[in-house]
Each structure stands twice: as C-alpha cells, then as structure tokens.
C-alpha positions as CSV (number, residue, x, y, z in Angstrom):
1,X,-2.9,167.1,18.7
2,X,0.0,167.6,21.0
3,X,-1.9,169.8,23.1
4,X,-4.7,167.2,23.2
5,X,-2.5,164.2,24.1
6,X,-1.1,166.7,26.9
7,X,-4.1,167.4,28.6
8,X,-4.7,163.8,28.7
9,X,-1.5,163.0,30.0
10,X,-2.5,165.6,33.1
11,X,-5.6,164.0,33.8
12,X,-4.5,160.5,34.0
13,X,-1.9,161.7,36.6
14,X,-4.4,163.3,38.2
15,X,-6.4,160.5,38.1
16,X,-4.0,158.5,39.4
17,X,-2.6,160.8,42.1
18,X,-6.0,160.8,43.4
19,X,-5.9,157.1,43.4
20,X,-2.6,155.9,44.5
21,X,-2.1,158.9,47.1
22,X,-4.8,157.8,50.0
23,X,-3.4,153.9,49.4
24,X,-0.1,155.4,50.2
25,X,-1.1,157.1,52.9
26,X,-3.1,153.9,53.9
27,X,-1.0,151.3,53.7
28,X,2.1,152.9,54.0
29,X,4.6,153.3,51.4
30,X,6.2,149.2,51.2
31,X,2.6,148.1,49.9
32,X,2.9,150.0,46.7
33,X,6.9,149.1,45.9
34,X,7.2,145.6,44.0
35,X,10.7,145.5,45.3
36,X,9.6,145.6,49.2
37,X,8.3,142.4,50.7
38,X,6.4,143.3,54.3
39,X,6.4,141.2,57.2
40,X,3.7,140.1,58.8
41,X,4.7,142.7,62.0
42,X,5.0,145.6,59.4
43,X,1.8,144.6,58.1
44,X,-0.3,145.0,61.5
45,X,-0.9,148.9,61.9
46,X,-2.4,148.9,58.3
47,X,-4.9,146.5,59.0
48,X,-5.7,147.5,62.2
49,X,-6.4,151.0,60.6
50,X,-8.0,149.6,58.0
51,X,-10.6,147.3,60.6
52,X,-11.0,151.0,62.7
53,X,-12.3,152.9,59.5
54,X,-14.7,149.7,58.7
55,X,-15.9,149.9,62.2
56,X,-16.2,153.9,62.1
57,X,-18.3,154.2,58.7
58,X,-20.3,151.1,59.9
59,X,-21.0,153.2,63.1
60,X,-22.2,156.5,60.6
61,X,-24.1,154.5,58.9
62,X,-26.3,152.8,61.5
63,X,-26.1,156.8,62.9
64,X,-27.6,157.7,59.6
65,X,-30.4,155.1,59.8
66,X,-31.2,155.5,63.3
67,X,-31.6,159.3,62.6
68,X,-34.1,159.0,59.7
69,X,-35.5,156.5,61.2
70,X,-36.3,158.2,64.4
71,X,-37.4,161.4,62.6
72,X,-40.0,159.7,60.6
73,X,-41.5,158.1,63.4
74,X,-41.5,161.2,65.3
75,X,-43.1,162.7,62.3
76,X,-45.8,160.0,62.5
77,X,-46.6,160.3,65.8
78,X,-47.4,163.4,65.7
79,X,-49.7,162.6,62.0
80,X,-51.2,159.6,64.4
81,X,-52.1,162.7,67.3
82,X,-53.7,165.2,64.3
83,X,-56.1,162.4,63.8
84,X,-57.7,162.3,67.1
85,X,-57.3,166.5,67.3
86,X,-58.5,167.9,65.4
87,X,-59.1,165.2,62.8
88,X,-61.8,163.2,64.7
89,X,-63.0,166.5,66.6
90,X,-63.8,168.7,63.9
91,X,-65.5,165.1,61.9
92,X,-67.3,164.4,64.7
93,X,-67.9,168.2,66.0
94,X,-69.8,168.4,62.1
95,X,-71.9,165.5,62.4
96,X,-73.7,166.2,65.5
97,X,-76.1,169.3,66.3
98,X,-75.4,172.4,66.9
99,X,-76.1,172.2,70.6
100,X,-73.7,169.1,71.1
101,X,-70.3,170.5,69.0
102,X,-68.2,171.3,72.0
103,X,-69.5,168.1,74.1
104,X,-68.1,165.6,71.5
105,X,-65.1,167.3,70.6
106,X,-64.0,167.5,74.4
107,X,-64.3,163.8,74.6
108,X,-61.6,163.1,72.2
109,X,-59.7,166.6,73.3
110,X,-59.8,165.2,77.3
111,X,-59.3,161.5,76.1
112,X,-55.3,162.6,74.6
113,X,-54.7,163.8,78.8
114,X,-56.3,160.7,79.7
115,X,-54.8,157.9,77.9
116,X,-51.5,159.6,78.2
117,X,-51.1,159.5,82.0
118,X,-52.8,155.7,82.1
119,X,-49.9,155.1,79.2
120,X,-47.0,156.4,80.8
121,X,-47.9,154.9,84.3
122,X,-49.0,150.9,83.0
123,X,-50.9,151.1,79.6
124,X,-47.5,150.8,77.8
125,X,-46.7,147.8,79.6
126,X,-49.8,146.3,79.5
127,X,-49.6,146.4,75.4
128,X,-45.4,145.9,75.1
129,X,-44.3,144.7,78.4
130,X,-44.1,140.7,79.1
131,X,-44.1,137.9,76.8
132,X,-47.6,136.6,77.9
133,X,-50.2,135.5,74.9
134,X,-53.1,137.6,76.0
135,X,-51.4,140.7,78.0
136,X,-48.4,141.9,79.0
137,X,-46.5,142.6,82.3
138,X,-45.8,145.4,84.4
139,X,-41.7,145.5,83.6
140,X,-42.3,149.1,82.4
141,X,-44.9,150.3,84.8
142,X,-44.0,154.2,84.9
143,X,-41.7,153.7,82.1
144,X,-38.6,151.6,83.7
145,X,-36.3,151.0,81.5
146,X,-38.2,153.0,78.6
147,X,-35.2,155.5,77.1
148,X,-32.8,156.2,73.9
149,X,-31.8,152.7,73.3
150,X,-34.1,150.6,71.1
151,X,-36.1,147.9,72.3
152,X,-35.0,144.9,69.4
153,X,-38.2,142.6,69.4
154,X,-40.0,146.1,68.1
155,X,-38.0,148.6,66.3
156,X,-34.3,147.8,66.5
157,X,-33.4,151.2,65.1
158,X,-35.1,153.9,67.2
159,X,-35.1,154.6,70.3
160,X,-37.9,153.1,72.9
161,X,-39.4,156.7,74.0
162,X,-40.1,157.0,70.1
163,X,-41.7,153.4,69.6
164,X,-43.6,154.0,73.1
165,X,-44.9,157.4,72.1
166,X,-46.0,156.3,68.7
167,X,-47.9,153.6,69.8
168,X,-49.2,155.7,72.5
169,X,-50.8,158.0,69.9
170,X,-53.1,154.4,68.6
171,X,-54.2,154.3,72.3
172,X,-55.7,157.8,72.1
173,X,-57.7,157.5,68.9
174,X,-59.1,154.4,69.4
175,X,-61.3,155.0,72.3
176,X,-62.2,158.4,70.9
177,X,-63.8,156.5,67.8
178,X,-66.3,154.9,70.1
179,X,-67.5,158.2,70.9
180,X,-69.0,158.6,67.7
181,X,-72.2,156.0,69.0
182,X,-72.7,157.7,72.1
183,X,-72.5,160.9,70.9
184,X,-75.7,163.5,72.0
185,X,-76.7,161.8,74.7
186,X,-74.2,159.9,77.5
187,X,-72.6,161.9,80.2
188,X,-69.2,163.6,80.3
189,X,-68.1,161.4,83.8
190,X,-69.9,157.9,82.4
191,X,-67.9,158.7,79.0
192,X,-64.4,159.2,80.8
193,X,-64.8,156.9,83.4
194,X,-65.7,154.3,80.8
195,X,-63.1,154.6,78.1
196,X,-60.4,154.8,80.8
197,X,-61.9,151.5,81.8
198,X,-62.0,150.2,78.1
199,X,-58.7,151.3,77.5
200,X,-57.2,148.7,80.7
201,X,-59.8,146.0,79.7
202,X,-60.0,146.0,76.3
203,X,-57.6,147.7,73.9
204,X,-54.6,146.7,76.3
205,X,-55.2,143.0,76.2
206,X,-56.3,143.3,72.2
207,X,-52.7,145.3,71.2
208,X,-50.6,142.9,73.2
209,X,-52.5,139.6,71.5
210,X,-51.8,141.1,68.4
211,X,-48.7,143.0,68.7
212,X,-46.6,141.8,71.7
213,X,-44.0,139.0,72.0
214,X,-45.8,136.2,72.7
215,X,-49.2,137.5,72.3
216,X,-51.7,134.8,71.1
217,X,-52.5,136.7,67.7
218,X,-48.8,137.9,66.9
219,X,-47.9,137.1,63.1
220,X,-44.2,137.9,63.6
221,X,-43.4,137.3,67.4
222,X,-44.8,133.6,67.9
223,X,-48.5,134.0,68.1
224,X,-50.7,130.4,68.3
225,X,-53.1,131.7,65.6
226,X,-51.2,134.5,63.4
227,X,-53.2,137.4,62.1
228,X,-52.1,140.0,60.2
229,X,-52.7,143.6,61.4
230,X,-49.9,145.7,60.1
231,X,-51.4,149.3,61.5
232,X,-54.5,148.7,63.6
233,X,-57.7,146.8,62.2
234,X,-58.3,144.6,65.0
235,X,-57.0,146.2,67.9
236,X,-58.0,149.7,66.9
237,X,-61.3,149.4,64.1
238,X,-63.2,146.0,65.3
239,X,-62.7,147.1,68.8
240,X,-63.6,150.5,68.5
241,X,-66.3,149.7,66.3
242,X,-68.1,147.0,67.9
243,X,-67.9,148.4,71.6
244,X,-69.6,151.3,69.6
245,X,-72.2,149.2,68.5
246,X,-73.1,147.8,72.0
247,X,-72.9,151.2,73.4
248,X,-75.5,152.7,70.9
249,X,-77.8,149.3,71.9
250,X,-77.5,150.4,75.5
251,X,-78.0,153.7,75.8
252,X,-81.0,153.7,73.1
253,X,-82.1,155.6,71.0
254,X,-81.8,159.7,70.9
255,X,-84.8,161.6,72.5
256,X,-87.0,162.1,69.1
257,X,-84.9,159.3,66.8
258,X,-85.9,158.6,64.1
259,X,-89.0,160.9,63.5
260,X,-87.2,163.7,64.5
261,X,-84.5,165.0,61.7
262,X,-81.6,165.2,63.4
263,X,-79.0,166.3,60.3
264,X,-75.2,167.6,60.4
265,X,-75.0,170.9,61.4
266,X,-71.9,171.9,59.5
267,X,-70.8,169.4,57.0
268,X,-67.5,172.1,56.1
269,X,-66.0,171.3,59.4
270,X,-66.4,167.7,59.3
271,X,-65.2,167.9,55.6
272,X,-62.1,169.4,56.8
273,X,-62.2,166.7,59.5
274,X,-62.2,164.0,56.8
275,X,-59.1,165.8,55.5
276,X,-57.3,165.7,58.5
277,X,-57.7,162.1,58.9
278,X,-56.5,161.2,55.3
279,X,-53.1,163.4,55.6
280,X,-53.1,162.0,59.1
281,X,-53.7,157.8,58.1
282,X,-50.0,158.0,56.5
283,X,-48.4,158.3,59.9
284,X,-50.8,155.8,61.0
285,X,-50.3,153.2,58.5
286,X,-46.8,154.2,56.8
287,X,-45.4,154.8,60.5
288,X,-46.7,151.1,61.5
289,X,-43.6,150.1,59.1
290,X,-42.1,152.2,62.3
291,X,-38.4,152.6,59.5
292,X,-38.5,155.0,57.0
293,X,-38.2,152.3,54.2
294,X,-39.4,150.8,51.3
295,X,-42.1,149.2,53.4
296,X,-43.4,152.5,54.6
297,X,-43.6,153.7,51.1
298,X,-45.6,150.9,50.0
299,X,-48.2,151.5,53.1
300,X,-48.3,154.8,51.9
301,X,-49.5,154.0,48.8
302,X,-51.9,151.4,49.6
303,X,-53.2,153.8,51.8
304,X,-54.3,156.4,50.0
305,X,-55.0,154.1,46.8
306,X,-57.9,152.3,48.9
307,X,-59.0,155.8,50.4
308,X,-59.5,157.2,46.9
309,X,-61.3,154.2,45.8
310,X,-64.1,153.8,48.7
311,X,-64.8,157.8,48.3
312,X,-65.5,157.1,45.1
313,X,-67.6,153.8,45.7
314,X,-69.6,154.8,47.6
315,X,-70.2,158.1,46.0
316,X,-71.3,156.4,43.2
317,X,-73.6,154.2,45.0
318,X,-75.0,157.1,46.7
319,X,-75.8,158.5,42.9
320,X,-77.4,155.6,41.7
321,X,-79.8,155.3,44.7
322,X,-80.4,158.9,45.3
323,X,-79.5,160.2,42.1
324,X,-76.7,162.6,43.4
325,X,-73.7,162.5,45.5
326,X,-73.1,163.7,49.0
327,X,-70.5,165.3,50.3
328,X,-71.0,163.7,53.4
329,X,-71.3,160.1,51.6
330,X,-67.4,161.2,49.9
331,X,-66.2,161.5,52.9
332,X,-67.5,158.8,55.0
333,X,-66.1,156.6,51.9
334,X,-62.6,157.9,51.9
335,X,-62.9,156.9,55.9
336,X,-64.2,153.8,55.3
337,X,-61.8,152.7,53.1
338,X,-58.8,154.1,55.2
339,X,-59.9,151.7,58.0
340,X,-60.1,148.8,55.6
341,X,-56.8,149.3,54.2
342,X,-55.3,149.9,57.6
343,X,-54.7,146.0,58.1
344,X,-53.7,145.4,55.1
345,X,-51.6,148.4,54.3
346,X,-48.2,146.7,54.5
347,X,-49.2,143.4,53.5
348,X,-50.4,144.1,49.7
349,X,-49.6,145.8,46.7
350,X,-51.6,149.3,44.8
351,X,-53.9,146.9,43.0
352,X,-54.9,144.6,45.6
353,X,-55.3,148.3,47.7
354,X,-57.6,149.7,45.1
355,X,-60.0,146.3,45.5
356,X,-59.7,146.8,49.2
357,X,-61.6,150.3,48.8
358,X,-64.5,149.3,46.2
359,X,-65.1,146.7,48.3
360,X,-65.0,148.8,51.8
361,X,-66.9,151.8,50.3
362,X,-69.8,149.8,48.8
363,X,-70.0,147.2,51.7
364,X,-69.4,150.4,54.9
365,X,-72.3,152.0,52.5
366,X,-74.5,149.4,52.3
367,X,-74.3,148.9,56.4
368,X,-75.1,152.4,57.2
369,X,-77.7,153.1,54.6
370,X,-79.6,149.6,54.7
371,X,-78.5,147.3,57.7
372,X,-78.5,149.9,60.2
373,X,-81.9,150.6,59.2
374,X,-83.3,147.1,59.5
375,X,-82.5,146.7,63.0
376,X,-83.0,150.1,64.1
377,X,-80.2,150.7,66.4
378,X,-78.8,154.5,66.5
379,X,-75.7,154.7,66.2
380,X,-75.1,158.1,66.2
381,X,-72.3,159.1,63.7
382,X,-72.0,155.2,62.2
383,X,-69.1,154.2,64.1
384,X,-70.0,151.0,63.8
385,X,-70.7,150.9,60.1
386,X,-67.9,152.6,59.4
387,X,-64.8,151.4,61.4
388,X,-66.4,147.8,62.9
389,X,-67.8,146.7,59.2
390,X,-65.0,148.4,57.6
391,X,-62.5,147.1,60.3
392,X,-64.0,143.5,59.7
393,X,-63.7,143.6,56.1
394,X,-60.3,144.8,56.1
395,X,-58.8,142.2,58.1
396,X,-60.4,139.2,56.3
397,X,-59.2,140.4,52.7
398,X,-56.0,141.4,54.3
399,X,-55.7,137.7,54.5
400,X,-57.0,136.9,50.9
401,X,-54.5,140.1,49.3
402,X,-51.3,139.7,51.6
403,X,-48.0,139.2,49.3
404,X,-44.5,138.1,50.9
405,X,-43.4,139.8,48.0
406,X,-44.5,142.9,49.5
407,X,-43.7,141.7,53.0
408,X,-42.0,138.5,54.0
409,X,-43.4,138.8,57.7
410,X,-43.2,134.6,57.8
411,X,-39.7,134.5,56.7
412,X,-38.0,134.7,53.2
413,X,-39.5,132.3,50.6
414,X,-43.0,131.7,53.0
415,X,-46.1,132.2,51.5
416,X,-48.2,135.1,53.7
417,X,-51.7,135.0,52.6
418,X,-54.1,133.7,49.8
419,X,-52.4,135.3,46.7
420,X,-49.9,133.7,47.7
421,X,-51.3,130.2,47.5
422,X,-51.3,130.1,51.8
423,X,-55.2,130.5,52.1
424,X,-55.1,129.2,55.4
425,X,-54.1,132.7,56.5
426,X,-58.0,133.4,56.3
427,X,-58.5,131.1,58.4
428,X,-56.3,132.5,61.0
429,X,-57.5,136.2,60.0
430,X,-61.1,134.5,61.1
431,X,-59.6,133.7,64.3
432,X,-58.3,137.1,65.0
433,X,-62.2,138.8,64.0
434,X,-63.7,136.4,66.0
435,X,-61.4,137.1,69.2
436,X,-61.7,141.3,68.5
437,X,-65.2,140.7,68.5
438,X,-66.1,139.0,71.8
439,X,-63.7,141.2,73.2
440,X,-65.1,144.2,72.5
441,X,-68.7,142.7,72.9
442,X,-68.3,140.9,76.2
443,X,-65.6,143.2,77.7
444,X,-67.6,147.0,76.8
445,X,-71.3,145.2,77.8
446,X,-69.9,144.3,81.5
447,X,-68.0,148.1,81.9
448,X,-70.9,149.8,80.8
449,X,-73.2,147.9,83.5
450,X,-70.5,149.0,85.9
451,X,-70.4,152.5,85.2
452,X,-73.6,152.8,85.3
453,X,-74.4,152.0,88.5
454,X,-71.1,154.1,89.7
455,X,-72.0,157.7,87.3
456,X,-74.7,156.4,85.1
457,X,-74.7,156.8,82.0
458,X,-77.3,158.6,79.8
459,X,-78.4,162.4,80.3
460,X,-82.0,163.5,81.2
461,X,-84.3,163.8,78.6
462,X,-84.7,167.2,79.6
463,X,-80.9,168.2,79.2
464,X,-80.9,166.4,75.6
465,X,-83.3,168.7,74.2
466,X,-81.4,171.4,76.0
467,X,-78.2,170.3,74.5
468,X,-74.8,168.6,76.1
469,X,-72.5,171.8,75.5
470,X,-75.1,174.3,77.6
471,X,-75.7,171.2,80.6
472,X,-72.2,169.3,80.9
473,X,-69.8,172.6,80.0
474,X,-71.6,175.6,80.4
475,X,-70.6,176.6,77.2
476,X,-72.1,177.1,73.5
477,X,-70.4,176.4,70.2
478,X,-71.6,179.5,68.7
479,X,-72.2,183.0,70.4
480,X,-74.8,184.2,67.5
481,X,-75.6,187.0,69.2
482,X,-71.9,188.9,69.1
C-alpha cells in the first residue's frame, strides 16, 4: 500500500510539474504566488507574449490549411487533366474504327496545347476576370496579377496559380467532348480552328455567367437568376453536348451511315477509358469544393454513388431489351451518370446521388437507343445523348435534390432547392438550361458557318473510306504487319 500511495504521490507531482512549470515560465513567477499582487506595468510583457503565441499558432494553422488545401487541388487538377488524356482519348480512340484511332485521340491530345496558351494569354480572364453578368474582363490578360496569394471571391485558401490551373483543366475537356459528334469525318484544321473559336465564344462567356462575380447565372456571387452548378453541368455538359449535337446535324451523316456497320473497334481501350474518367471525375467534382473539406468528401461520394447507379441502370435496361448486357452499355452508364451528378455533386446527399444515376442511366439510355434513332441524326460516339441529355437532366434535379444541409450556398438557415421546400430553385435551374442551350445552339451554328468557309469542314468522301489517321497524319494505329 505504501508503495502504491508513493507512486501516486510521484505522478501527481509530475502531473503538476508539467502543469504549473510552462505557466511559470509564461506568466512569470508573481502570477502563481497568492501573496504577490502585479501591477498593471508588470503585467504587460505576459500578455503581450501571450497575444504573440495566439497570433503565431493562428499563423500555423492557416499554414496548415493552405498546404492541404493547395495540395489537394493540385492533386485534382492533375485527376481533371487524366480525363481529357488519356481518359477521353483512349474512350473515344475505342469507339471509332480502326482507321480513325489516332485522328480522334490527337484532337483532345492537341486541344490540352491549345486551350492552355488561349488560357494563360485571356481565357482565364474572360471566365474569372471582371465583375460583368455575361463575361469577364481582361484584368488578367497574360496572367497579371495571377501568383501565390489567393484570390478571396474564389478560393480564399490557395493560391491563384492553383485555382487558375484547375479551372484551366475544365477548359480542356470540355471542347474535347464535342469531338465525340464529329468524330470520322471533319478535318484536323476545321476541328482546331473551331474549338479554339468555341472555347472564346462559348465556354468563356458560359463559365463566367455561372461562375464569376457578377455573372448573370452565379448562385453564390450575386447572379440575377441563380443556378446551381457545383462542378460543371452547364458550362461544361449542356454546352459540350448540345454544340455536339448541331455539329453532327451539319456535317451529316458518315459516308455509308446507317446501312453500313460501323462498330467499336476495341471496346478494352475505351473500357479502360471509362475507367480513367471515373478515378478522374473525383478531381473534377470533389476538387470543385476547391478545399480539402467535408464538402469535398461529400462530392466524392455523390459522385461515385450516381456513377454506380446509371452503369447499373442502364445495364439492366440494356438486358431487358436485348436480353444481355454490354460492356459498352456499362460503361456509357457509369458516364452518364457521372455528368448528371456533376451539378449536383455538392449540393445533395448519397441517396438523393443514387436517384440522380437511375434516373440519368435509364433516361441517357433511352436517348441514345430510341430518340436518336427517330430523328436520325449521327452523332458519332453519342455525345449528345450522353453529356447534353445527361447534362440537362442533371441540372434540373440538381435543383429538385439540393440540401443546405449539405451546402448552405444561400446563407445559413436558407432553403437551396426543392427538398428543401425552396422549389423555386427549378425554376431558376430552368433559366440556366434554357441560357446553356441557345448558347451552345446559336453560338456553335454561326462558328461552324465561319469555319467553313475559312478551312471547311468535312473530309472527302474518298479520304473517309480511306481513313482520317492515313489522310490527316500520315500515320496508322496499328502496324499489323511488324
């Protein structure tokens, strides 16, 4: 017992000289003795120390956030860049013939050197610069004043470069998707000369509407007609998508299309493209929380809940009608629910997420299998079925499924969308569609008339049936014969 009550005389002391000892050293040795009363002059080097090691560990800690912050993003960016290559290439470079692999993956491959040089010398400031409600100004032309420090009205806690670079990696993908409409049969200088031109007329105006101060569509920075579009399904889906969908009208139909089979030529590597994209969509819809926060893990989640759920939709649709599954119907369904979710992704919860992709995976099926049919337009790999109908339907349940609960993007206490009893939100969500829409329709109709009296447009009939790697590269896919 003695020894007992011994050792538990040491620890308190211990205790207690851990305790007391850094007060003493703190304070000084008068704040501990009853007997001593300090002065208010005695008293002043204490609490200045005091206030300098408040301000110090307040200075570590916004360090520490700032760092994870910024790596995450950095992280993301790059996840945002594997989408377009070699996520979208090798998709893509699957779903067309043989003869036509390298042509469509050097589109997207040639449109990251593109859009990175119109970026960095006025695309960035187009889409962030300015306070304007339909595009922005030219206060970062060449990147002025883009460095280390954070710009506040985006992402207060990283710095600029990162936020510009990120967003930068949006503008890539998004005119790559169109590709998927002209594919097999528009030229390599009417493709670049057009999407360069998209990218100023449409996307630009579109991402600074919907995500710059002031622009007419912002939900958080004082839009006139707030929609919600946490990661892209406006500015990057319906845009994408619908100038897709006038494209394919334009250019008509493939030499041979429809009588002539014109099937994947190897469904591995756009399998492995699909795969690419999924790991890939967590940058692009986790990083839109552009903090590495709670909000970023609930993107994450939604995300890939609504991915699983549309490959699985409209696999099972496929099975009823056809009486198996395809591995190219999986995969076009875990796409088609990615785009869906991507408005919604930091707006609604895992449930909400999972209806999201049902919904997108039977509806995206439904347009490629039935609609596109009907009206006989070719679009070539179903960009429009996929990312304008999935796009579409994203953004108007975004508005039906959007929780302040999950995010309080109106301010604390406001209701964000129907769920939470604000249904008006589809209305606004409406307004947002509608605008996409004639933007993409009007804007890619008139730039495609001017292209093609500058490059033209469409190859020969002659050098379709050859193929588009042998006439536009000089190069074939496959060397069979080595």
């Amino acid at each position: 017992m003695r020894r007992m009550a011994g050792k538990c005389c040491l620890l308190i002391g211990l205790v207690l000289g851990t305790t007391l000892l850094p007060c003493m050293c703190l304070f000084g040795q008068q704040s501990v003795t009853p007997s001593a009363t300090p002065s208010a002059t005695s008293s002043e080097p204490g609490s200045k120390a005091l206030d300098e090691k408040i301000a110090q560990f307040d200075q570590r800690v916004t360090a520490a956030q700032s760092s994870a912050d910024n790596a995450w993003m950095l992280v993301s960016a790059a996840l945002v860049l594997m989408m377009t290559g070699p996520g979208l290439a090798l998709f893509y470079g699957g779903l067309v013939r043989r003869k036509n692999t390298l042509a469509i993956m050097m589109q997207s491959f040639v449109l990251m050197g593109l859009i990175t040089v119109m970026w960095a010398l006025v695309g960035y400031s187009l889409c962030f610069g300015g306070n304007g409600p339909v595009i922005g100004g030219f206060e970062h032309a060449f990147l002025r004043g883009v460095g280390a420090e954070p710009n506040a009205d985006y992402a207060g806690t990283i710095p600029q470069t990162t936020f510009m670079v990120y967003q930068l990696m949006f503008a890539i993908i998004t005119p790559a998707l169109i590709t998927g409409a002209t594919a097999e049969r528009m030229k390599f200088s009417g493709t670049i000369l057009f999407l360069g031109l998209w990218f100023l007329v449409v996307y630009a105006p579109l991402a600074h509407m919907v995500w710059g101060k002031g622009g007419f569509l912002n939900a958080s920075l004082g839009g006139r007609f707030p929609t919600l579009d946490f990661a892209g399904g406006t500015v990057v889906h319906i845009s994408s998508g619908v100038s897709a969908l006038v494209c394919a009208l334009y250019l008509k139909k493939r030499t041979g299309y429809p009588q002539k089979p014109m099937p994947p030529h190897s469904l591995v590597l756009s399998f492995i493209g699909a795969c690419l994209l999924w790991v890939g969509w967590f940058g692009f819809n986790a990083g839109s929380a552009l903090a590495s926060n709670g909000l970023a893990s609930s993107a994450f989640v939604a995300t890939h809940f609504a991915a699983a759920t549309a490959a699985l939709s409209w696999s099972a649709a496929e099975w009823i009608k056809n009486g198996k599954p395809s591995a190219l119907g999986a995969i076009s369904g875990a796409v088609a629910g990615l785009v869906a979710i991507t408005p919604a992704a930091g707006f609604v919860g895992p449930m909400p997420a999972l209806v999201i992709g049902l919904a997108a995976g039977l509806f995206c099926y439904w347009m490629v299998t039935k609609v596109k049919g009907v009206f006989g337009y070719d679009d070539s790999l179903d960009a429009f079925g996929v990312h304008g109908a999935g796009g579409t339907i994203g953004a108007l349940l975004t508005g039906v499924f959007a929780q302040a609960v999950i995010n309080p993007i109106f301010g604390v206490g406001k209701a964000v969308g129907g769920l939470d009893g604000h249904w008006a939100q589809v209305g606004n969500q409406l307004v947002g569609i509608a605008i996409a829409w004639v933007f993409a329709l009007v804007g890619t109709f008139i730039l495609l008339k001017i292209v093609d009296l500058i490059t033209g447009l469409r190859v020969t009939d002659d050098d379709e049936v050859t193929g588009l790697d042998i006439v536009l590269h000089g190069e074939e896919a496959y060397n069979l014969e080595s």
